[in-house]
C-alpha positions as CSV (number, residue, x, y, z in Angstrom):
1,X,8.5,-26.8,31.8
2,X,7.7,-29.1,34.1
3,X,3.7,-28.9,33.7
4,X,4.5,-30.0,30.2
5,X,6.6,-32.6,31.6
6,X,3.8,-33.9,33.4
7,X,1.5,-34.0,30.6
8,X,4.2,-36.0,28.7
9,X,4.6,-38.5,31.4
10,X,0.9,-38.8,32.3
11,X,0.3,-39.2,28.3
12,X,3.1,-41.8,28.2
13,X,1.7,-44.1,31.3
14,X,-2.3,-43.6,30.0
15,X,-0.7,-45.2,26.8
16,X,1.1,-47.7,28.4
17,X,-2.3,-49.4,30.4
18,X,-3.9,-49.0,26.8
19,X,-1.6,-50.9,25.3
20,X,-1.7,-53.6,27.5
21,X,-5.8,-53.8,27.4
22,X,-5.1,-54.0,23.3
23,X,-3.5,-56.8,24.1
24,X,0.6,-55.6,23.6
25,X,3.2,-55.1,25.5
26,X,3.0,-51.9,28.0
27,X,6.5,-51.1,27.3
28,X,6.4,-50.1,23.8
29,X,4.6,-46.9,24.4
30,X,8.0,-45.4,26.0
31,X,9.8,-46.4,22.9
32,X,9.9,-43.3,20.1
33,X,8.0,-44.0,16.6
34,X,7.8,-47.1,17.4
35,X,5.0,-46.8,19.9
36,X,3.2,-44.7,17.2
37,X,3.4,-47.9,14.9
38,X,2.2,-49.8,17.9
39,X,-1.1,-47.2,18.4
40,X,-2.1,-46.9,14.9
41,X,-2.4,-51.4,15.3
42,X,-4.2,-51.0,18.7
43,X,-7.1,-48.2,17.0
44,X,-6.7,-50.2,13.6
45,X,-5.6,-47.7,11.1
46,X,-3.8,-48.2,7.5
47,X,0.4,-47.7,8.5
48,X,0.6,-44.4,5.9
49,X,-0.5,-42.4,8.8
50,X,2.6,-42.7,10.2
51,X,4.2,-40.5,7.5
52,X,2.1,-37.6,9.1
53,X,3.5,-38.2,12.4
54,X,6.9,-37.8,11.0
55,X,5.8,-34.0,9.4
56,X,6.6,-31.2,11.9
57,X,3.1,-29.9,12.8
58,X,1.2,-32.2,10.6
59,X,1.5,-34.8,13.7
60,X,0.1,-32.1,16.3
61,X,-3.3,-32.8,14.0
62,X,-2.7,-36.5,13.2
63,X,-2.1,-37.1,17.2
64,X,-5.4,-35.4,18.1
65,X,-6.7,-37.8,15.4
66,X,-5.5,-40.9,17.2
67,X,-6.6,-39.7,20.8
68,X,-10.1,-39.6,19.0
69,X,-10.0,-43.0,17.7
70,X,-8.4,-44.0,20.6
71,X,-11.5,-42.9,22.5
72,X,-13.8,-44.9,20.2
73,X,-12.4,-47.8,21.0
74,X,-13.2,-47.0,24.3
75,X,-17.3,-46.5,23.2
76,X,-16.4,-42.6,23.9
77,X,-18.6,-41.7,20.8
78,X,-20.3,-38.4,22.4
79,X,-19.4,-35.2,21.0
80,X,-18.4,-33.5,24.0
81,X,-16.1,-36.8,25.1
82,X,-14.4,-36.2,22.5
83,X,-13.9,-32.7,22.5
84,X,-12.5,-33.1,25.9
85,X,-10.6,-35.7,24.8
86,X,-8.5,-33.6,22.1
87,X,-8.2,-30.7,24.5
88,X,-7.0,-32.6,27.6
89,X,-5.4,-36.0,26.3
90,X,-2.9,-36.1,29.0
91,X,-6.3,-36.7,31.5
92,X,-8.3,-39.0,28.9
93,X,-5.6,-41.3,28.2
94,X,-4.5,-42.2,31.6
95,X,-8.1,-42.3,32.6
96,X,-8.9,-44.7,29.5
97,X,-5.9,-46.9,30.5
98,X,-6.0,-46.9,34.5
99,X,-9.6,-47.7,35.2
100,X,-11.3,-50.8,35.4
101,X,-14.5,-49.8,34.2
102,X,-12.8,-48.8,31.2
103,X,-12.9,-51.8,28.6
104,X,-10.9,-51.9,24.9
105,X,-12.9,-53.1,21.8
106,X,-11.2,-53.9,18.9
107,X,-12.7,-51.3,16.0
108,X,-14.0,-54.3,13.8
109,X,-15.6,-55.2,16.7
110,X,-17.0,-52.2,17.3
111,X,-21.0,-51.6,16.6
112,X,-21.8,-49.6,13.6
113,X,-22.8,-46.3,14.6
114,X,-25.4,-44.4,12.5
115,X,-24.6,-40.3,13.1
116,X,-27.1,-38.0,12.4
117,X,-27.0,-35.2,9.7
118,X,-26.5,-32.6,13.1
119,X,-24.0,-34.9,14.5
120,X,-22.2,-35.4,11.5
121,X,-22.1,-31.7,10.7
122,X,-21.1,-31.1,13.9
123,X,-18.2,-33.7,14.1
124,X,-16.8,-31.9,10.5
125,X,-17.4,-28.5,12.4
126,X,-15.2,-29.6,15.7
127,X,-12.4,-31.0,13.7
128,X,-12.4,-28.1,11.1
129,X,-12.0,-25.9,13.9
130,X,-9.5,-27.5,15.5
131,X,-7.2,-27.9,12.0
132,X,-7.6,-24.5,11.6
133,X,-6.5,-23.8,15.1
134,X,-3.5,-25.8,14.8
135,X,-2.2,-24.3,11.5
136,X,-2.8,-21.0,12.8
137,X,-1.1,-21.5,16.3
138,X,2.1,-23.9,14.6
139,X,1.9,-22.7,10.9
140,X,0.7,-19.6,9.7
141,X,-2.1,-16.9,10.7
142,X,-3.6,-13.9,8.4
143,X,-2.9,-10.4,9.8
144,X,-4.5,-6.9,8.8
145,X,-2.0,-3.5,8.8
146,X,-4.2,-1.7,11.0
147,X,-1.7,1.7,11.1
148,X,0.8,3.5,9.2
149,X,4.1,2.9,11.0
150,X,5.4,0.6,8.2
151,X,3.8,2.7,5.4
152,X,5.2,2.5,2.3
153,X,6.7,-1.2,2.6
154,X,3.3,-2.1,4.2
155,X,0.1,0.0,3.8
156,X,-3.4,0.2,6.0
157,X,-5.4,-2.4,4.8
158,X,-3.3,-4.8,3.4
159,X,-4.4,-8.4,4.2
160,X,-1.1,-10.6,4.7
161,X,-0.1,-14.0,5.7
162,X,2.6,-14.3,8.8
163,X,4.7,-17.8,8.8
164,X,5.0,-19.2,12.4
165,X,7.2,-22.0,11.0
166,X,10.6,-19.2,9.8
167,X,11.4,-18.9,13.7
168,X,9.8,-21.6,15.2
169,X,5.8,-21.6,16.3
170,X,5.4,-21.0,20.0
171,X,3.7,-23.2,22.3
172,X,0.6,-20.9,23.6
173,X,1.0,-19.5,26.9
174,X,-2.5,-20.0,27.2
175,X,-3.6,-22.7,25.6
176,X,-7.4,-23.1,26.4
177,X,-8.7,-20.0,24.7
178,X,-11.9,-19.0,22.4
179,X,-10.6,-20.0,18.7
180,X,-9.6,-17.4,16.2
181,X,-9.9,-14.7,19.4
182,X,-6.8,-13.0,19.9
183,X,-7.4,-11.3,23.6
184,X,-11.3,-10.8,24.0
185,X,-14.2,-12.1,22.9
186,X,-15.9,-11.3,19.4
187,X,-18.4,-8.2,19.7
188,X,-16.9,-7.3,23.1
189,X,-14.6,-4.9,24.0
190,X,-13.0,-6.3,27.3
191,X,-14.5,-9.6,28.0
192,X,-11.0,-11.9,27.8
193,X,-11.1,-15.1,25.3
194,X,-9.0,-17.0,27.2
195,X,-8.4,-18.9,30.9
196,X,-5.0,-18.5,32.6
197,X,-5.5,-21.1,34.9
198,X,-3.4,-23.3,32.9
199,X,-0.6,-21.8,32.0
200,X,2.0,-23.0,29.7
201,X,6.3,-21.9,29.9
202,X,8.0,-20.9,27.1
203,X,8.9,-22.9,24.5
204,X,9.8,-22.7,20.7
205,X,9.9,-25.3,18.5
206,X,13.0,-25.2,15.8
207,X,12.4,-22.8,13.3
208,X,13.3,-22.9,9.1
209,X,16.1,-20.1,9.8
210,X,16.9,-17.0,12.4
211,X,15.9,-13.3,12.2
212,X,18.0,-11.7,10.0
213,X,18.4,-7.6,9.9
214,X,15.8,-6.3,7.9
215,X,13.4,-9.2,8.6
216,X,9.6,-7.8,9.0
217,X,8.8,-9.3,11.8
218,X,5.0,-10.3,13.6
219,X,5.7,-9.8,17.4
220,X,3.5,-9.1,20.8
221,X,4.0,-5.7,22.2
222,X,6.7,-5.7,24.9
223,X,5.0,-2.6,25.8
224,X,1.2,-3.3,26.1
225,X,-0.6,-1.3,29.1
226,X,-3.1,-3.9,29.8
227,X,-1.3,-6.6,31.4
228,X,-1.7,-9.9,29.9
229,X,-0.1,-13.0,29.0
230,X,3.0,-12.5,26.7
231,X,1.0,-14.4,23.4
232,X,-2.5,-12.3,24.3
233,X,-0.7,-9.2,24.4
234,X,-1.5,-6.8,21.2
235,X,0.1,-7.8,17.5
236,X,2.6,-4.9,16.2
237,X,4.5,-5.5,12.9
238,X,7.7,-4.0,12.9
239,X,11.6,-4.5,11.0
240,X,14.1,-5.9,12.8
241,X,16.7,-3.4,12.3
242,X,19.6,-5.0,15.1
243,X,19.5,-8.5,16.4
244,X,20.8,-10.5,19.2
245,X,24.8,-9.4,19.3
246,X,24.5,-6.2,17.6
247,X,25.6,-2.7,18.4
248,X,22.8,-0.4,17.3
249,X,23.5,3.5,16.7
250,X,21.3,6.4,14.8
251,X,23.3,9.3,13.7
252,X,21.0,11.9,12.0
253,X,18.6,9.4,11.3
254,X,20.7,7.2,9.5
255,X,20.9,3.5,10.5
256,X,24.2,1.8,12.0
257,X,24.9,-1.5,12.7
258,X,28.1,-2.5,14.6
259,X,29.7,0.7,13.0
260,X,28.3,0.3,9.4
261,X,25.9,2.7,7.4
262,X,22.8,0.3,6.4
263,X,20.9,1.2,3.7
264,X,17.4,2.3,4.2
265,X,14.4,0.3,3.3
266,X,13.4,1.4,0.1
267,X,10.3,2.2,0.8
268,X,11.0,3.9,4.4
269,X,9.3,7.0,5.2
270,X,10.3,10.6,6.7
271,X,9.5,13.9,7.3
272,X,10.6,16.5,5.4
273,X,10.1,20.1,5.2
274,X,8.9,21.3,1.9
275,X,8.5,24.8,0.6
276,X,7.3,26.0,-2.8
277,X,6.7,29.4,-4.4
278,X,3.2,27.9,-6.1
279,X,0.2,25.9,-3.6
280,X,0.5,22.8,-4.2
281,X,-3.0,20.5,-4.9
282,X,-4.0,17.3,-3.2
283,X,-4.3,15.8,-6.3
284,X,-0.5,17.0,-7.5
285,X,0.8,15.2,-4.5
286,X,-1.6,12.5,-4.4
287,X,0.4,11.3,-8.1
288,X,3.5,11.4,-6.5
289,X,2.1,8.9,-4.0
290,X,2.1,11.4,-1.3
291,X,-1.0,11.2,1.3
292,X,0.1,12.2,4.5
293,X,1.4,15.9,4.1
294,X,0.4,19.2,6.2
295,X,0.5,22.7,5.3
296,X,2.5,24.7,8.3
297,X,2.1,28.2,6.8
298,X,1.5,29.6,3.1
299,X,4.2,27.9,1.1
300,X,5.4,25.7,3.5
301,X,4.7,21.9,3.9
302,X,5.8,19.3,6.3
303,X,5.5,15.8,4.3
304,X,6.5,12.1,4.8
305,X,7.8,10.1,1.6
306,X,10.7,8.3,0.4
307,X,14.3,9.6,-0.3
308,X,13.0,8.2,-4.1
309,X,10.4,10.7,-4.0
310,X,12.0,13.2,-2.5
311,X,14.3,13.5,-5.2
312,X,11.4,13.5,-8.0
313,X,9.9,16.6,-5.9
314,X,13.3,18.8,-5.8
315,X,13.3,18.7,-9.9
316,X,9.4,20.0,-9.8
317,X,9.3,23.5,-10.9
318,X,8.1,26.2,-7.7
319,X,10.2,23.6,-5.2
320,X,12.6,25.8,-3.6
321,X,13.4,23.4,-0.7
322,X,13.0,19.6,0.3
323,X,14.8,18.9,3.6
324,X,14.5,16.2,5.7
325,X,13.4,16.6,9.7
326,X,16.1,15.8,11.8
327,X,16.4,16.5,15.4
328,X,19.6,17.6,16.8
329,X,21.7,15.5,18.5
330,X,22.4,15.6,22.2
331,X,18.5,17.0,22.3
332,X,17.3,14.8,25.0
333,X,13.4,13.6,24.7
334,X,12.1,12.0,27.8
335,X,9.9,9.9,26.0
336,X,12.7,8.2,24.0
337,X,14.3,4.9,25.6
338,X,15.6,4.7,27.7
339,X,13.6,7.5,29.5
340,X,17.0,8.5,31.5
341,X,18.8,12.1,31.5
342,X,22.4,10.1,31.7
343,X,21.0,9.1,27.8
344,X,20.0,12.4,25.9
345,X,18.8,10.6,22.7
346,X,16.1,11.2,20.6
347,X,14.4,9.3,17.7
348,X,17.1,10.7,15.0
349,X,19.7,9.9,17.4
350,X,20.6,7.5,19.9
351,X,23.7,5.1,20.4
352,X,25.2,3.4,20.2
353,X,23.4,0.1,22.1
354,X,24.6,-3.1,22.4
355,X,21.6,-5.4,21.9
356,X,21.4,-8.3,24.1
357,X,22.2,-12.2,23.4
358,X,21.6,-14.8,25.2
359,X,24.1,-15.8,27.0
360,X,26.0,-12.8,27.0
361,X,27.2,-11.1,30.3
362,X,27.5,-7.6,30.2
363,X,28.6,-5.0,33.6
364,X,25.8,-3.1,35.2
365,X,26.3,0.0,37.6
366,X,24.2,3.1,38.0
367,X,25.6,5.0,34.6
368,X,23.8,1.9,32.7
369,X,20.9,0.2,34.5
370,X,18.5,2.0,32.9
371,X,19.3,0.5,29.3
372,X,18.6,-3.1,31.4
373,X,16.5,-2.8,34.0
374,X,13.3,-4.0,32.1
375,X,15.0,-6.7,31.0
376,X,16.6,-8.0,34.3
377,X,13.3,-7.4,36.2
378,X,10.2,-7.7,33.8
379,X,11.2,-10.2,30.8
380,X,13.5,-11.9,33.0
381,X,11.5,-12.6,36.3
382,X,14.1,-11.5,38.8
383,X,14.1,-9.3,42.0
384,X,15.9,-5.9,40.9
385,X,16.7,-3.2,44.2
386,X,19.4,-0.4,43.8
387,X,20.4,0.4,47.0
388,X,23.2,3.5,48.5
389,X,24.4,2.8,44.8
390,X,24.8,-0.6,44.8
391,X,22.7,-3.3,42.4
392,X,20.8,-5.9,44.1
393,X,19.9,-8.9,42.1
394,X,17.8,-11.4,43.7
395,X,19.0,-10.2,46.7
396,X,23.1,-10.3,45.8
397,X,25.0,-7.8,45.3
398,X,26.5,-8.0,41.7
399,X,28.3,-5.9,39.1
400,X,27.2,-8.3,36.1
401,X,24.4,-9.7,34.7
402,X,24.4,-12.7,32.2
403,X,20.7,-12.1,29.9
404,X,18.8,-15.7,29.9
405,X,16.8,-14.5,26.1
406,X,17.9,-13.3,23.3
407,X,16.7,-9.5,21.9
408,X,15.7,-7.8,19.0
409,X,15.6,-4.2,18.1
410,X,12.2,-3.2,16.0
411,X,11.9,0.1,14.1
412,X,8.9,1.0,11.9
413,X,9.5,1.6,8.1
414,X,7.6,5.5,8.5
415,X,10.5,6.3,10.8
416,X,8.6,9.2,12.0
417,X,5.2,8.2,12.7
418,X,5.8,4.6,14.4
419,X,5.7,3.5,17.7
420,X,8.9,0.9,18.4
421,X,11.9,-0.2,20.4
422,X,12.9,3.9,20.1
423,X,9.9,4.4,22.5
424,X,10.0,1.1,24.3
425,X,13.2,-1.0,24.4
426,X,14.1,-4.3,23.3
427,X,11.8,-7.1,22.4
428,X,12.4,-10.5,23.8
429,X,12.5,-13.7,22.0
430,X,9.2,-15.0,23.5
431,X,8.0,-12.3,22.0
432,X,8.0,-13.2,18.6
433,X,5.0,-14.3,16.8
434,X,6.5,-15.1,12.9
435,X,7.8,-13.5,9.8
436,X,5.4,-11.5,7.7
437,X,5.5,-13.8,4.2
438,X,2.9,-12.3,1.7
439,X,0.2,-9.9,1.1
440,X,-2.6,-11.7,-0.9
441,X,-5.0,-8.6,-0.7
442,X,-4.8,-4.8,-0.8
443,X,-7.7,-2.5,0.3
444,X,-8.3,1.1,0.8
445,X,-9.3,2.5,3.7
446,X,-10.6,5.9,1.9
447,X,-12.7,3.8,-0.6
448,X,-15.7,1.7,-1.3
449,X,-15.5,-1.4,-2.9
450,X,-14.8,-2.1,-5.6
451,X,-12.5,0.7,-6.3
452,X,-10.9,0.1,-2.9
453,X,-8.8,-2.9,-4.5
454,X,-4.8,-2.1,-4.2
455,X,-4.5,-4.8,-7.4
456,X,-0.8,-3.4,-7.5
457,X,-0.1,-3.7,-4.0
458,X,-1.9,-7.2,-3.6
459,X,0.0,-10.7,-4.1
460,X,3.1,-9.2,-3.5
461,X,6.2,-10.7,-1.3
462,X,7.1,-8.7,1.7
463,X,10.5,-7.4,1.4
C-alpha cells in the first residue's frame, strides 16, 4: 500500500510541473476530474475522452493513452520511450515535469512526424498488446478445463470466459510480467514470466456483486507446491459451496450449510457401486453419458454419474444394484483437512466448520489450531509458536484471534475425483481470480477435429 501510494504522489507532482510548463496552474493536477479536463487541454485532445476516464477500467487504457501523448509533447516519439513510459508513468512524468532539459511544445506546434510502415506496425502491435493486457488483467480472461474435477457442470476442453469485473479485478502482485504468460515463459517449462522485484499489496477494486453459494469460481491455488506470488500461482476452477460467515458440514456426502440440506449441483458427480447380472458395453454406458467407469470384478462396476442418471440405470433391465460410495463416518483420513487426529473426517464427512470472515474473532487453543493455523501464519503474515500449550501470536500470548480476510470454501462438482478445500483448507480473498461467465467452445479430448466439436455443450452459460 504504500509503494502505490508513492506512485500516486510521484504521478500527482510529475503532473503538477507539467502543468505549469503548459502554461496552467500547478495546482489543478491535485484536484479530481478536473485535472483530467485540464490534461486532455495541455496534450490537445477533443473533451469526449473524458467520458472514458469516467468508465471503470476503460480509464486504466485511456490514462496510458494520455501518458503517451503526454510524452510527445515532450518530443519522446521513440518506441521504446514510450513503452517505458506506459509501464513506469509514475518515473516519466515526474521526470518530464522536474527537469530543465525537459521543454513542453504545444501539439500543433509539434513537427509532423512521418512513421514508417515497421514503426507504425509496431506502434498498433505495442498498444494492441497492452489493451489486451488490460482487459485481461481488469476485465475478463479465457480459461481452458484442463481436468475433470468439475465434470459434468464443466467438461475437459471446454474453452470459457472468466469475468474479473463480478468480484472486483485484482491489482497484479507482480505487475511487470511477459504478456498473456501466466507463471513461465512460452515453450519453457520452468523459466518464470515475471520479475518480483516490484511487488505490488493487495488490492481489489469494487466488484458488480459478492460470491454467492454455488458461484463457480476462477481462483489461484492456496495450495500450490512451488512457491510463488499469490496471482502466479496455478488457476483451479472450483464451486463455492460456503462463504465468509458460514458453518460448513458433510454428512454422508450430502452438503450443509449453517444446518440446511443444499441441494446438489445438478450435474455433480459420484461414485457408485454398480452391479449387473449381464456385462455391460462401452458403448451402452457411453449413451447414458457415462465415460469414466471401472470394472472391479465380473459383474461389478464402480462408476461416477449424476443422481439423474443413476436413477435411469436402476430401471435398466440386469441392474441389480446402484449405490453410491460413501465413507463411514468417524473414518479418519490423514490426507483430508485438516490433517489432525483431534478431526477424524473424511471427504464424505466432515463438520461442521465455521468458515472465516473478516473481521470475525473466533477462540483458538490446542483442540482447534489446526483448523487455523494456515491461516494465522501463511495467508495472514504473522509469527505463530505453541509453546507448553500455550499459543504465541506474534510473540503474545492470546486465546483469540480476529481473521484480517475473508474465506471461501471450494468443492469440485465430481465430488470424488477433485482436488479442493477437503484436501487443502480455505481459500483467501486474495485469492480469487473471477467468476466463470460462459463457455463459447466445447472440444473433445478423445477426438480429431472436426468431430471433436461439443456443439451442445458450447455457448452455454455456466450455472
Amino acid at each position: 500500500m504504500i509503494l502505490t501510494i508513492i506512485f500516486f504522489l510521484a504521478s500527482v507532482a510529475g503532473l503538477w510541473k507539467i502543468f505549469q510548463k503548459a502554461g496552467y496552474r500547478g495546482w489543478e493536477a491535485i484536484i479530481p476530474l478536473y485535472n483530467f479536463y485540464i490534461w486532455l487541454k495541455v496534450i490537445h485532445k477533443p473533451l469526449w475522452w473524458f467520458v472514458f476516464i469516467l468508465i471503470p477500467f476503460i480509464n486504466v487504457f485511456t490514462v496510458l493513452l494520455m501518458v503517451v501523448e503526454t510524452l510527445k509533447c515532450f518530443r519522446k516519439d521513440g518506441l521504446g520511450e514510450q513503452a517505458l513510459g506506459v509501464l513506469f508513468p509514475f518515473v516519466f512524468l515526474p521526470w518530464l515535469g522536474f527537469s530543465r532539459k525537459q521543454q513542453y511544445t504545444h501539439p500543433k506546434d509539434l513537427p509532423v512526424i512521418k512513421k514508417s510502415a515497421v514503426r507504425e506496425w509496431a506502434d498498433a502491435i505495442i498498444f494492441a498488446v497492452i489493451a489486451a493486457s488490460l482487459i485481461r488483467t481488469f476485465m475478463l480472461e479465457a480459461y481452458t478445463i484442463p481436468t475433470s474435477s468439475m465434470e459434468k457442470s464443466l467438461l475437459v476442453g471446454d474453452y470459457l470466459f472468466v469475468s474479473k469485473l463480478s468480484y472486483g479485478p485484482r491489482v497484479p502482485h507482480t505487475p511487470i510480467a511477459f504478456p498473456f504468460a501466466h507463471h513461465t515463459l512460452p515453450l519453457t517449462e520452468n523459466v518464470r514470466s515475471y520479475v518480483e522485484w516490484i511487488s505490488l499489496p493487495h488490492y481489489r477494486f469494487p466488484g458488480i456483486r459478492s460470491i454467492s453459494n454455488n458461484d463457480v469460481v476462477v481462483f489461484n491455488n492456496p495450495a500450490d507446491p512451488i512457491e510463488r506470488p499469490v496471482d502466479k500461482r496455478e488457476n483451479y476452477i472450483k464451486r463455492a459451496l460456503a462463504i465468509p460467515g458460514d458453518t460448513f458440514e458433510l454428512r454422508e456426502a450430502k452438503v450443509y450449510i449453517n444446518n440446511q440440506r443444499q441441494p446438489d449441483p445438478p450435474e455433480a458427480q459420484h461414485f457408485y457401486r454398480v452391479r449387473s447380472d449381464d456385462p455391460l458395453s462401452a458403448r451402452r454406458l457411453r449413451r447414458l453419458d457415462i465415460t469414466d467407469w471401472a470394472q472391479q470384478i465380473p459383474g461389478t462396476y464402480m462408476m461416477a454419474m449424476t443422481r439423474e442418471t443413476a436413477a435411469t440405470l436402476r430401471n435398466l433391465s440386469g441392474i441389480t444394484e446402484v449405490t453410491k460410495r460413501v465413507e463411514p463416518r468417524g473414518e479418519a483420513k490423514r490426507h483430508i483437512f485438516p490433517h489432525d487426529h483431534a478431526f477424524p473426517w473424511n471427504q464424505d464427512n466432515m463438520g461442521p466448520l465455521y468458515v472465516p470472515e473478516k473481521g470475525a474473532t473466533v477462540e483458538i487453543n490446542n483442540e482447534n489450531i489446526a483448523l487455523y493455523e494456515r491461516i494465522i501464519s501463511k495467508y495472514e503474515g504473522n509469527d505463530l509458536r505453541i509453546t507448553n500449550d500455550a499459543i504465541y501470536i506474534n510473540n503474545e500470548k492470546t486465546t483469540t484471534y480476529t481473521f484480517e480476510m475473508d474465506y471461501y470454501w471450494m468443492v469440485g462438482d465430481y465430488r470424488h475425483n477433485s482436488e479442493d478445500s477437503r484436501y487443502w483448507g480455505f481459500v483467501p480473498e486474495d485469492h480469487i481470480v473471477g467468476r466463470a461467465m460462459f463457455v463459447w467452445l466445447s472440444l473433445s479430448p478423445e477426438r480429431g477435429f472436426p468431430a471433436n466439436i461439443r456443439f451442445d455443450k458450447s455457448m452455454r452459460v455456466i450455472r
